[in-house]
Kinemage of the C-alpha trace (Angstrom):
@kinemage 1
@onewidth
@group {chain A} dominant
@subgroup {mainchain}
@vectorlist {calphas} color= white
{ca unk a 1} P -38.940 -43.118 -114.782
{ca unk a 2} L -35.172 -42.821 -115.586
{ca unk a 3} L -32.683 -45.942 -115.882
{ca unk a 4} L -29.522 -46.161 -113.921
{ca unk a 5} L -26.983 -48.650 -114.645
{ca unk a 6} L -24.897 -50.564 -112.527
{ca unk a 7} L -21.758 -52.423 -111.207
{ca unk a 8} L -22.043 -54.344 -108.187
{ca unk a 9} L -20.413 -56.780 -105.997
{ca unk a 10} L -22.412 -59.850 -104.220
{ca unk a 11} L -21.395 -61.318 -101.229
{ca unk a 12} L -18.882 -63.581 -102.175
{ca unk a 13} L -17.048 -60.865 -104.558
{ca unk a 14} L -18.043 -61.397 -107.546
{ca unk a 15} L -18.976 -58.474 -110.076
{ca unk a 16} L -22.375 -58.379 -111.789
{ca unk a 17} L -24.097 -55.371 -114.282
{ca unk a 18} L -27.593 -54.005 -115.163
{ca unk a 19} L -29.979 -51.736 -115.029
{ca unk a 20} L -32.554 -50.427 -112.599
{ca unk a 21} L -35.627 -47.976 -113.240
{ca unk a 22} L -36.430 -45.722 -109.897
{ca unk a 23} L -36.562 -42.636 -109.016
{ca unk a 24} L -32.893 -41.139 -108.490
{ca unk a 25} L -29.195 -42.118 -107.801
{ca unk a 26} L -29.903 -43.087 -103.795
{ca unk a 27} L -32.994 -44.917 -104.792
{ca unk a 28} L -30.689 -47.462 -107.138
{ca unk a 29} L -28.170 -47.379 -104.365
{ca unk a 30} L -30.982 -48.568 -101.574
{ca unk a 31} L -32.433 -50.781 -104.024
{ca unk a 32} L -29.232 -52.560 -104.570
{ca unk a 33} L -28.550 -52.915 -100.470
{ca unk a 34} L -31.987 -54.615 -100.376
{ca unk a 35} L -31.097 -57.040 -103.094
{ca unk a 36} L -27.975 -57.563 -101.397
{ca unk a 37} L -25.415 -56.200 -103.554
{ca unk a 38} L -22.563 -54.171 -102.782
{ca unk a 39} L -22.809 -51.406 -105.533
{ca unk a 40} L -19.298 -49.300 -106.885
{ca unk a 41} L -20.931 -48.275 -109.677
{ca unk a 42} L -24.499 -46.303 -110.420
{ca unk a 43} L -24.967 -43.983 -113.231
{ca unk a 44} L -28.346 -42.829 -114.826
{ca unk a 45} L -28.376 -44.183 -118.710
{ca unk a 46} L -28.443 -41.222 -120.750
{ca unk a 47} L -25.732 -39.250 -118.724
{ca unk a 48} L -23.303 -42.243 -119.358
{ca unk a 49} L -24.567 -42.050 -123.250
{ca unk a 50} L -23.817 -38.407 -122.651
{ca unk a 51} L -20.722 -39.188 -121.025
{ca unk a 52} L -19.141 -41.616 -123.877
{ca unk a 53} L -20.311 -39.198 -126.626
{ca unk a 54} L -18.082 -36.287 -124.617
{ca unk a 55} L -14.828 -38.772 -124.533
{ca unk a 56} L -15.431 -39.813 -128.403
{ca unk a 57} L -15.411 -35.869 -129.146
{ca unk a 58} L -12.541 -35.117 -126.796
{ca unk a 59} L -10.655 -37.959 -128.798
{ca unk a 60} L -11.428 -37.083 -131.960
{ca unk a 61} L -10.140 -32.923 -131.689
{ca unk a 62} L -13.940 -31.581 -130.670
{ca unk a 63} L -15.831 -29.361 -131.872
{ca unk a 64} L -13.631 -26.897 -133.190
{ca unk a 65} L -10.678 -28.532 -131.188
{ca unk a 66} L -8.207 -29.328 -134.022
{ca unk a 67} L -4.338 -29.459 -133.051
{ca unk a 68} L -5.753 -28.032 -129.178
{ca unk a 69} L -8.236 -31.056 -129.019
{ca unk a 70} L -5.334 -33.491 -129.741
{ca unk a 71} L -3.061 -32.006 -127.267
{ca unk a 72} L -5.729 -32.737 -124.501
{ca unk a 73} L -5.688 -35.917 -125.667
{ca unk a 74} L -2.092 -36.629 -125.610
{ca unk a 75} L -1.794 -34.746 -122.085
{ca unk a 76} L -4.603 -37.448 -120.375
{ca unk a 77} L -2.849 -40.344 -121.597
{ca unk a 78} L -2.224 -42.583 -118.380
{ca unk a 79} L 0.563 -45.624 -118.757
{ca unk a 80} L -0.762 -49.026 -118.022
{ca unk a 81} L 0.873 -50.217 -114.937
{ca unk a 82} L 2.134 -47.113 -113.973
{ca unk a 83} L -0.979 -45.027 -113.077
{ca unk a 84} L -3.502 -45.036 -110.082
{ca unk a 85} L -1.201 -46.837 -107.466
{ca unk a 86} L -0.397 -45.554 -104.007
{ca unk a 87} L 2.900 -46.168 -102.210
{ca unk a 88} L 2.454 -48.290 -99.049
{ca unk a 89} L 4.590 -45.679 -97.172
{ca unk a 90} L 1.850 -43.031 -98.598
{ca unk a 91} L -1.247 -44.584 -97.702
{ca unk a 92} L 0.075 -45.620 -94.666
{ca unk a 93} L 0.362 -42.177 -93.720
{ca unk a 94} L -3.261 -41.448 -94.570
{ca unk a 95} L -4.695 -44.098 -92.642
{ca unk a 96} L -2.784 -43.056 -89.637
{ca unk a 97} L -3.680 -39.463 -90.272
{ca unk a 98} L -7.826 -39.935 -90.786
{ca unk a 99} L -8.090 -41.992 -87.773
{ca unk a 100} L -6.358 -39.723 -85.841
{ca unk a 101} L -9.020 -36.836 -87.058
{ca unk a 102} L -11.694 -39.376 -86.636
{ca unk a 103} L -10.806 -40.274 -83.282
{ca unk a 104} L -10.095 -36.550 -82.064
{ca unk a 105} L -14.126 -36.298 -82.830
{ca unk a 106} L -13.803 -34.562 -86.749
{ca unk a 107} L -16.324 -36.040 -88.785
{ca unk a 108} L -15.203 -38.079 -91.687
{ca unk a 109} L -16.083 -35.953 -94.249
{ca unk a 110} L -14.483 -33.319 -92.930
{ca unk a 111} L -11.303 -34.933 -92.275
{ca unk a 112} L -11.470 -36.367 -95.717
{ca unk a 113} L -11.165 -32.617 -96.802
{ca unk a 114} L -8.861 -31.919 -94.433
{ca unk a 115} L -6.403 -34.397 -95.765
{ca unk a 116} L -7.071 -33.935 -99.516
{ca unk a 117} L -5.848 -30.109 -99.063
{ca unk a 118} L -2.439 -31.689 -97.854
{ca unk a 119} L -2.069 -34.489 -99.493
{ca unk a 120} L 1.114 -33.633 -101.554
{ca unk a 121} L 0.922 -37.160 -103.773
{ca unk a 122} L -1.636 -35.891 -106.819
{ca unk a 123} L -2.986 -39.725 -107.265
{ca unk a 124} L -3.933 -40.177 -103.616
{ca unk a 125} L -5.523 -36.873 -103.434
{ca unk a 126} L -7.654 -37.230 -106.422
{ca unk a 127} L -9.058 -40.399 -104.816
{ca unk a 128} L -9.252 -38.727 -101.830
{ca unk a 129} L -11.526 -36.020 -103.265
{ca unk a 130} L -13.482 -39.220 -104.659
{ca unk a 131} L -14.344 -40.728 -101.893
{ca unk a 132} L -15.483 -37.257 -100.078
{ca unk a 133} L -17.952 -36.731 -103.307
{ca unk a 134} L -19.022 -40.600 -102.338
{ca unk a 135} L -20.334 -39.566 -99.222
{ca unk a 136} L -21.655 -36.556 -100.190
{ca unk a 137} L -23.632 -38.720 -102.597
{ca unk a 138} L -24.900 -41.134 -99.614
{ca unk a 139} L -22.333 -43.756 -100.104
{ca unk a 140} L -20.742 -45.496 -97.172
{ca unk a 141} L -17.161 -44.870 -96.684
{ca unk a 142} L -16.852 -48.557 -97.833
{ca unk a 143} L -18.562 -48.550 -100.720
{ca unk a 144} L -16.295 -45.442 -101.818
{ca unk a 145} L -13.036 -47.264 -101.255
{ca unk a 146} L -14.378 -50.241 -103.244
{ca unk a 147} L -14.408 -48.475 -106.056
{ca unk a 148} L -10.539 -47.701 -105.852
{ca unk a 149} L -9.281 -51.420 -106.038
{ca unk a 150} L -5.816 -50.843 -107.023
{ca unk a 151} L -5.428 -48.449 -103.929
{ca unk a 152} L -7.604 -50.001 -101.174
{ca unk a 153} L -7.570 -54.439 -101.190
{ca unk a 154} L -10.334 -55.870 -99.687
{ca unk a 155} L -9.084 -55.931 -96.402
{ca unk a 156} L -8.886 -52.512 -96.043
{ca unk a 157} L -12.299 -52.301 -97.415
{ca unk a 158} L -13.982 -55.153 -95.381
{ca unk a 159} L -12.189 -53.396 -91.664
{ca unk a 160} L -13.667 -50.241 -92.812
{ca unk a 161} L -17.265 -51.927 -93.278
{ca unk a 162} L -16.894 -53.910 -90.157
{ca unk a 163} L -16.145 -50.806 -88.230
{ca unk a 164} L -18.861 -48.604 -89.866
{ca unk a 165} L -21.243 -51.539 -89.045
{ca unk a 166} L -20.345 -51.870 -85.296
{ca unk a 167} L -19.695 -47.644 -84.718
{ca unk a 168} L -16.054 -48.530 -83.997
{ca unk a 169} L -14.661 -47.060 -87.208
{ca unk a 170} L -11.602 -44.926 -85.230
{ca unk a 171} L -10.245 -47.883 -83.528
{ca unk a 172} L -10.431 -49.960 -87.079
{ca unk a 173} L -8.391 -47.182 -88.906
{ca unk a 174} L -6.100 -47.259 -85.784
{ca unk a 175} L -5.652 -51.019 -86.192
{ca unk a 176} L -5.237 -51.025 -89.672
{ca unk a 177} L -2.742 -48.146 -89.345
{ca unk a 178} L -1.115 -50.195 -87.017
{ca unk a 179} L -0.913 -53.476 -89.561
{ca unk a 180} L 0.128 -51.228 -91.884
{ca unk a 181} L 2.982 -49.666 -89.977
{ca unk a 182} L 4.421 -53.491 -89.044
{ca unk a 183} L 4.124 -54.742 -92.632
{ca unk a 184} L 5.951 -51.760 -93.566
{ca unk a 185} L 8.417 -52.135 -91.295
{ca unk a 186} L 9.102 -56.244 -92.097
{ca unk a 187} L 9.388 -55.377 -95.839
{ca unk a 188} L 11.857 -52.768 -95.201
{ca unk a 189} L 14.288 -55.392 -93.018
{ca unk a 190} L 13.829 -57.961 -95.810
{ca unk a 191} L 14.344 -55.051 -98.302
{ca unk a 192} L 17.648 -54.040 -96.717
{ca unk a 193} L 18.792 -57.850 -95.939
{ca unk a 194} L 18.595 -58.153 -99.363
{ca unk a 195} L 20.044 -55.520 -100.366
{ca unk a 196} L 23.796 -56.540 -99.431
{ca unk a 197} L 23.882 -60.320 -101.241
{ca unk a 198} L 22.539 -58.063 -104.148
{ca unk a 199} L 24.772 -55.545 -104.071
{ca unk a 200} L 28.142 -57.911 -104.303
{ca unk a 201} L 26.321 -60.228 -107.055
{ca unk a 202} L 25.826 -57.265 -108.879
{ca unk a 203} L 29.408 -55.955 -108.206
{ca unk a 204} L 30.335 -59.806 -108.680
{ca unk a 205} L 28.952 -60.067 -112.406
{ca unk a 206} L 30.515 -56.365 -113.519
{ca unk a 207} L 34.111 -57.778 -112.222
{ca unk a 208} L 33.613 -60.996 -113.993
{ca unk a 209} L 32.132 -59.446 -117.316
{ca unk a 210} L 35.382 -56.973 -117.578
{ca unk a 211} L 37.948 -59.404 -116.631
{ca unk a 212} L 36.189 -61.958 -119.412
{ca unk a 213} L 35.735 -59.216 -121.969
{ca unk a 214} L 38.819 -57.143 -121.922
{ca unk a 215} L 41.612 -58.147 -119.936
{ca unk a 216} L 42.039 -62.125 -120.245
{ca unk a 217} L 41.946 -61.676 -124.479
{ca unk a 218} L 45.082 -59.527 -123.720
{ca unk a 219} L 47.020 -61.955 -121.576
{ca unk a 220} L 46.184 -64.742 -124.140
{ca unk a 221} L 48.382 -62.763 -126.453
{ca unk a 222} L 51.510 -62.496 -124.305
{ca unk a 223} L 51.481 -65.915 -123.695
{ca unk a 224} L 51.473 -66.530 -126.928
{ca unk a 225} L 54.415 -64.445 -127.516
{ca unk a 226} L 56.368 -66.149 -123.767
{ca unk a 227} L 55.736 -69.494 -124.476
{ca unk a 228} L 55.516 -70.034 -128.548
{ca unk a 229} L 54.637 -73.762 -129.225
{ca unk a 230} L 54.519 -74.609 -125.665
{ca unk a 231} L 50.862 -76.039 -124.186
{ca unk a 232} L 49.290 -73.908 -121.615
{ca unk a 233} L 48.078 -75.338 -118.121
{ca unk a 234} L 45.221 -76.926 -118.496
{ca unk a 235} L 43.169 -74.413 -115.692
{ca unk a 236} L 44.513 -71.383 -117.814
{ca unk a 237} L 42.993 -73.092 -121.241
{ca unk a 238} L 39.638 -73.520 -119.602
{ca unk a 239} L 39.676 -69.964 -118.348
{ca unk a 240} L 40.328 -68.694 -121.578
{ca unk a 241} L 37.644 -70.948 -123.245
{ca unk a 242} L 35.307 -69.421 -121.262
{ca unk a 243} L 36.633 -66.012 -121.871
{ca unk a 244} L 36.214 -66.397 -125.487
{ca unk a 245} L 32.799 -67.796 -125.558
{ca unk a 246} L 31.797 -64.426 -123.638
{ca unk a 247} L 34.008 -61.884 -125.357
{ca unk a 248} L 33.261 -63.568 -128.955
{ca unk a 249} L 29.524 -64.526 -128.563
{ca unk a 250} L 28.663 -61.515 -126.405
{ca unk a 251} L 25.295 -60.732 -127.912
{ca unk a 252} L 24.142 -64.411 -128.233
{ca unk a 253} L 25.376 -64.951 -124.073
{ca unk a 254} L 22.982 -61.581 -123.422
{ca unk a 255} L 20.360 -62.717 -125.523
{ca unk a 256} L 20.378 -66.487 -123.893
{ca unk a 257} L 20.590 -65.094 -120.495
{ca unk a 258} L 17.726 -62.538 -121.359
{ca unk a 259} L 15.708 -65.606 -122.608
{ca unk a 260} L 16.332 -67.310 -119.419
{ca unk a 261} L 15.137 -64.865 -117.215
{ca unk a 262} L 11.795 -64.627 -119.370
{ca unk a 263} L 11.493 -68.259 -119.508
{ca unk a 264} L 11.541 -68.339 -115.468
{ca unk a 265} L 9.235 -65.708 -115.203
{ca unk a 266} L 6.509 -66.981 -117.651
{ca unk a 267} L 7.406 -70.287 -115.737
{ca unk a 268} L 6.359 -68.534 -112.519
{ca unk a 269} L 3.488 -67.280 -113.735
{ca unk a 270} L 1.795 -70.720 -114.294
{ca unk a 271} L -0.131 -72.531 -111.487
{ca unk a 272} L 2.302 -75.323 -111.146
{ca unk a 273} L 5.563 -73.174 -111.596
{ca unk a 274} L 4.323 -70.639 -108.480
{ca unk a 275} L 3.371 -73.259 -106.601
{ca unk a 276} L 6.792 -74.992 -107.254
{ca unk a 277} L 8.362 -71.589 -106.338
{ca unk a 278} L 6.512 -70.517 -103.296
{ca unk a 279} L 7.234 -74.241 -102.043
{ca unk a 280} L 11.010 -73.800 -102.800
{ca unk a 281} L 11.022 -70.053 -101.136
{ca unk a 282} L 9.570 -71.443 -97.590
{ca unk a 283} L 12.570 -74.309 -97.603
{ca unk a 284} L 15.597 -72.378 -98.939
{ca unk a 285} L 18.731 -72.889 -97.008
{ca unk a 286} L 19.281 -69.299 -95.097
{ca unk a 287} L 16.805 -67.161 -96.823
{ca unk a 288} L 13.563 -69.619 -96.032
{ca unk a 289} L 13.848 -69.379 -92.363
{ca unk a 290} L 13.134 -65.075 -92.755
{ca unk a 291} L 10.324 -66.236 -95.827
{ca unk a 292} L 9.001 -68.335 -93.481
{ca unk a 293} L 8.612 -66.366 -90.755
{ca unk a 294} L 7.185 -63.389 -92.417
{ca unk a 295} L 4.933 -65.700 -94.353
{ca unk a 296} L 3.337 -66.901 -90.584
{ca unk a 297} L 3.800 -63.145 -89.154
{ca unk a 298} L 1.469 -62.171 -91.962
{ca unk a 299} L -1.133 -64.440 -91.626
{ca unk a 300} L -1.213 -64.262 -88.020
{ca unk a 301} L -1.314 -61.056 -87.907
{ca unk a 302} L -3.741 -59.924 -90.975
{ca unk a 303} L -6.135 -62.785 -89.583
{ca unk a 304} L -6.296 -61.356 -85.589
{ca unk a 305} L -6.642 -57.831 -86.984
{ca unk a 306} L -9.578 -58.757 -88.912
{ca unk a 307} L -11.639 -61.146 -86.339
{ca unk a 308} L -11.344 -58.487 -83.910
{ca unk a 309} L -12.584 -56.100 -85.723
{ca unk a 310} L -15.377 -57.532 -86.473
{ca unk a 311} L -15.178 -58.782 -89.841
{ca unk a 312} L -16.517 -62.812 -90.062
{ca unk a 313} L -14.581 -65.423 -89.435
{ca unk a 314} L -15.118 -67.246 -93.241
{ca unk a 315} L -15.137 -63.444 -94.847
{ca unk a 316} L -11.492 -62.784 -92.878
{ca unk a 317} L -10.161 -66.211 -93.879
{ca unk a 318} L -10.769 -65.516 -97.825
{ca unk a 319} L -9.163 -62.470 -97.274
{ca unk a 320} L -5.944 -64.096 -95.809
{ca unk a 321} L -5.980 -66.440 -98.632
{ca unk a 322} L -5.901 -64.051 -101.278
{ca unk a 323} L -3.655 -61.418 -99.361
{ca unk a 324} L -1.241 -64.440 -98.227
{ca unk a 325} L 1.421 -63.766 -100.744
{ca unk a 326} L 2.450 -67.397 -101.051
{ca unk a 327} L 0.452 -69.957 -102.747
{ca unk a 328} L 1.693 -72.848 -100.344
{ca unk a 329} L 0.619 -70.827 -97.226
{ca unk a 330} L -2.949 -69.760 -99.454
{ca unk a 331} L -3.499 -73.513 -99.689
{ca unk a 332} L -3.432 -73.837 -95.919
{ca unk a 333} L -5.933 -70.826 -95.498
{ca unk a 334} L -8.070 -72.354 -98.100
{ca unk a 335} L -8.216 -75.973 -96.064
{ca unk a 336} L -8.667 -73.618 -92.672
{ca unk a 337} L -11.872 -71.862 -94.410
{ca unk a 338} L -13.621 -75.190 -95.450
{ca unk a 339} L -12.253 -76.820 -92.092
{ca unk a 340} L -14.020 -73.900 -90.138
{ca unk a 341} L -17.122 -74.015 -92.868
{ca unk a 342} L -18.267 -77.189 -91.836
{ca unk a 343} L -18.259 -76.510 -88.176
{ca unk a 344} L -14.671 -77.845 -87.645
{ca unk a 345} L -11.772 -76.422 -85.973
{ca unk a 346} L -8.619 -74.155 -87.133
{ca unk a 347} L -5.541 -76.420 -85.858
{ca unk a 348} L -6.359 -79.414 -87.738
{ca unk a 349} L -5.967 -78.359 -91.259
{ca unk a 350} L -2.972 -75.756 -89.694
{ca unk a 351} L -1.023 -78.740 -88.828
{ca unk a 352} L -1.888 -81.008 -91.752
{ca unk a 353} L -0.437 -78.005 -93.958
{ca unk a 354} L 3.421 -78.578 -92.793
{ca unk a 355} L 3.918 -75.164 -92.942
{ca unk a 356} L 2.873 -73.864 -88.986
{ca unk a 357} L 5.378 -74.807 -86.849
{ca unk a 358} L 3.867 -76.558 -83.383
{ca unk a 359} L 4.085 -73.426 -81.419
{ca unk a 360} L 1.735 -71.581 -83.535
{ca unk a 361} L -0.545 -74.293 -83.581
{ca unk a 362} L -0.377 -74.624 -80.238
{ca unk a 363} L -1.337 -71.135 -79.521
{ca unk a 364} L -3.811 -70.899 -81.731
{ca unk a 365} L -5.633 -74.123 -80.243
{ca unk a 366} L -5.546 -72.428 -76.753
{ca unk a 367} L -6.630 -68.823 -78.099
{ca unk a 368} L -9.599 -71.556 -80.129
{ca unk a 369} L -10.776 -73.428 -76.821
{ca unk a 370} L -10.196 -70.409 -74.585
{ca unk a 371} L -12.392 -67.541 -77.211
{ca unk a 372} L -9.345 -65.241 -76.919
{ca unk a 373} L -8.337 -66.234 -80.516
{ca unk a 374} L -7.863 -62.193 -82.061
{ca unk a 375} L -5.580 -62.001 -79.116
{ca unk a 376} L -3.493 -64.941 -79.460
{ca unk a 377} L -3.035 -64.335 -82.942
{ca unk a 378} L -1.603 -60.981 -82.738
{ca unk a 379} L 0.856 -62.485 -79.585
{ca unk a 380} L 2.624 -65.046 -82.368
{ca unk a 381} L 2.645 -62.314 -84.977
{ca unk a 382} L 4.573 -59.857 -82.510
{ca unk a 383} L 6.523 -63.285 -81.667
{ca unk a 384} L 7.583 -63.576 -85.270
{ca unk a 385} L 8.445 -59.992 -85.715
{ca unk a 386} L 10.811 -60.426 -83.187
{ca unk a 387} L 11.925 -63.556 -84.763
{ca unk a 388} L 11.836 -62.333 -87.938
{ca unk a 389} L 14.374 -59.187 -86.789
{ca unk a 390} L 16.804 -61.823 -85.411
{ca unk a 391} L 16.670 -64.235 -88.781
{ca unk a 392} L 17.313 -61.496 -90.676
{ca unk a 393} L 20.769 -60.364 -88.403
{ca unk a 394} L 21.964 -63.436 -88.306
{ca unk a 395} L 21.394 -63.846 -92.133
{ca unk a 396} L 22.975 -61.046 -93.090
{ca unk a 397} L 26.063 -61.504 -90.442
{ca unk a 398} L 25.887 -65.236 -92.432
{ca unk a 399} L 26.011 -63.573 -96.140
{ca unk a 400} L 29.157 -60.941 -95.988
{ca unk a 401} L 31.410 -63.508 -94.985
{ca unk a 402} L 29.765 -66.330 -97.994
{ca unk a 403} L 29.531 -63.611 -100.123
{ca unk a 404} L 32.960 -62.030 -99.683
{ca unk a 405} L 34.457 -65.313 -99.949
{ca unk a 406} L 32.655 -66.382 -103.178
{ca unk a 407} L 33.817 -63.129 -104.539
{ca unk a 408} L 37.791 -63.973 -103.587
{ca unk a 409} L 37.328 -67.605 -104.593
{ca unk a 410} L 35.691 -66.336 -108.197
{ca unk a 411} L 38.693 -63.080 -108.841
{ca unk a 412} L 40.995 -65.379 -107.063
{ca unk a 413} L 40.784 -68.442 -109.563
{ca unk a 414} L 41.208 -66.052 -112.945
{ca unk a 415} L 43.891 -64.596 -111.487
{ca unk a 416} L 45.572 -67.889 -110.300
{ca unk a 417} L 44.681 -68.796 -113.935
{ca unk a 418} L 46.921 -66.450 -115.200
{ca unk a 419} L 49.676 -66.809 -113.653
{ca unk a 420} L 50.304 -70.419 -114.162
{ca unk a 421} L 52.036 -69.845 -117.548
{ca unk a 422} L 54.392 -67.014 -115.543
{ca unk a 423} L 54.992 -69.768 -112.985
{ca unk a 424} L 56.203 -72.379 -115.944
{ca unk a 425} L 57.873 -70.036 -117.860
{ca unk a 426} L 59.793 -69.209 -114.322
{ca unk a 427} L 60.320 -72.839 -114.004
{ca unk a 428} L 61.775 -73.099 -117.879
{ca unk a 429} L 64.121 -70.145 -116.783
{ca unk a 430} L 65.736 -71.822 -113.790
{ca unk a 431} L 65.878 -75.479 -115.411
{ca unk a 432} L 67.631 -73.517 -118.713
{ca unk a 433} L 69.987 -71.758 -115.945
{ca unk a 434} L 70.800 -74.869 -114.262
{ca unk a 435} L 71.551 -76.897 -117.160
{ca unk a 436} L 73.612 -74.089 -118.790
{ca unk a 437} L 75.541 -74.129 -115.852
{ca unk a 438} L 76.075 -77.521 -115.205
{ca unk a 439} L 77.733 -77.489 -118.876
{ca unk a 440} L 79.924 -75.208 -117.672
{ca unk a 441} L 81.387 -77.117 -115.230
């Protein structure tokens, strides 16, 4: 009886490996249901030996391959990072399309095909062509997006399951086309309230770095040539201090600043520095309020799409943890799942967080006692979209006057600078005229 190896997910996620001796491919696959496994994984032993022994051959030329064999290699190289993703914009656009198809009565399969023949981005419709040979191969639709993690996050993966398992699977793609849409949409209004304050920093630091670098060294040597042996004002001496620190020590100032930025980042990366972060994101003067709103807006909203589609209450809170985006508002989840575990209820741990204003926890008490929770969860998130479109007007009708000052305040104080010694050597000239002719008289 042949061996088939496998990788599998249990239910709480985690990844586990072996072997199984039955019959054939489905047989593993059923096997693994029984024992309660979610498999993304099952190939027969010797056709992965066979497998590995092709990709060491392909690597090393072939038989016969030589120069050609190397060129194949060369051509299949993928960059880490920068291979197997999906824009949201794309897949967005797929989900939309497929339950469309699904809903106008095509079967999946079929309007899998449909959509690979289409599909104009080459790393979507690759996978796409995946997930049809899945199926083909007796796999669930689930199980075929599983094994596409960087594409499809578990809550895409879990709606999908919950609406294969309760026959609803159009109106899940809907709804998730639908969450997709509105996350979309509040990204792109951060995006593009971001974009201004960027846009004059950046402007901001060029203006700065060629005023430093090449034209305030010039005006230190006319002034030395106006006013030989005279003191400069003491705002002019400190501009040009800092002017030759820059100018003189350019590479050293890039190299600190560069060292900085890495410093911040690694910073970020620990479990106290994100935390630290995430905390000082939510209560940022200006920008916090938006944060903060889309922060609740997704939670709200990722949560009520999930209960009512089915998925489990404890199974839809993990995924809001881990899709939460902010470790401060992941805490809260986290406190809401073991709340909710031990037979408790949602608003306590929501309002022992700090981070749910009373409204929402309000609402969400009444949706709780009332069993219209899914609704009253997607009411605050379309509340907070709303909100959120207002905080981000009023922030960025806040920022072009701030930023536009700081600018004038910044190019207005070098320039100031460097006129003072004009001004005093204007004042020299009129107390030498005055005194020249008083002698006169």
């Amino acid at each position: 009886m042949p061996k088939f190896s496998y990788v599998a997910m249990d239910s709480r996620g985690k990844e586990t490996k072996g072997t199984l001796e039955v019959g054939n491919q489905n047989e593993a696959i059923g096997r693994l249901k029984e024992m309660g496994f979610f498999p993304t994984k099952v190939v027969e032993v010797d056709k992965a030996k066979e497998k590995a022994e092709a990709k060491t051959k392909t690597a090393k030329g072939g038989p016969g391959g030589g120069k050609k064999g190397a060129l194949n290699v060369n051509l299949s190289i993928k960059i880490p990072g920068l291979s197997g993703r999906v824009k949201g914009k794309i897949l967005t656009a797929f989900t939309r399309q497929l339950a469309t198809l699904v809903d106008a009565g095509l079967p999946l399969l079929r309007g899998l095909r449909v959509l690979e023949k289409q599909e104009k981005n080459q790393t979507l419709k690759g996978i796409i062509g995946e997930l049809a040979m899945s199926i083909e191969g007796g796999s669930t639709f689930s199980e075929g997006l599983a094994q596409h993690p960087k594409v499809f996050n578990r809550l895409f993966v879990n709606m999908v399951k919950a609406g294969e398992l309760g026959g609803v699977l159009e109106v899940v793609l809907a709804r998730l086309a639908d969450f997709m849409e509105k996350a979309q949409k509040i990204k792109g209004k951060v995006i593009s309230a971001m974009f201004y304050p960027v846009a004059v920093m950046t402007v901001a630091v060029v203006i700065l770095a060629v005023l430093m670098i090449w034209v305030v060294p010039k005006f230190k040597d006319i002034f030395k040539d106006m006013l030989p042996g005279k003191p400069l004002p003491g705002f002019t001496r400190f501009v040009l201090g800092i002017s030759d620190a820059i100018a003189n020590n350019f590479i050293v100032t890039a190299i600190c600043s560069v060292v900085v930025i890495a410093a911040f980042v690694a910073f970020v990366k620990t479990r106290f520095g994100r935390r630290l972060f995430d905390k000082f994101k939510l209560n940022m003067p200006i920008l916090g309020t938006v944060i903060s709103k889309v922060a609740i807006s997704r939670f709200t909203r990722t949560l009520g799409t999930l209960v009512s589609s089915g998925v489990p209450i404890l199974q839809a809170l993990t995924i809001v943890k881990e899709t939460s985006g902010n470790v401060i508002v992941g805490s809260a989840v986290a406190a809401v799942h073991e709340s909710v575990k031990e037979g408790e209820t949602i608003t306590a741990p929501l309002e022992a967080s700090n981070v749910f204003p009373p409204m929402v926890i309000s609402m969400v008490d009444v949706g709780e006692q009332t069993g219209a929770l899914p609704e009253m969860l997607m009411k605050i998130a379309d509340n907070y979209d709303e909100e959120v479109d207002n905080a981000v007007a009023a922030m960025t009708s806040l920022l072009e006057p701030v930023m536009i000052v700081f600018l004038a305040v910044i190019v207005g104080s070098i320039v100031i600078a460097l006129f003072l010694p004009l001004i005093a050597l204007m004042d020299g000239l009129s107390e030498a005229g005055g005194q020249e002719g008083g002698g006169a008289d």
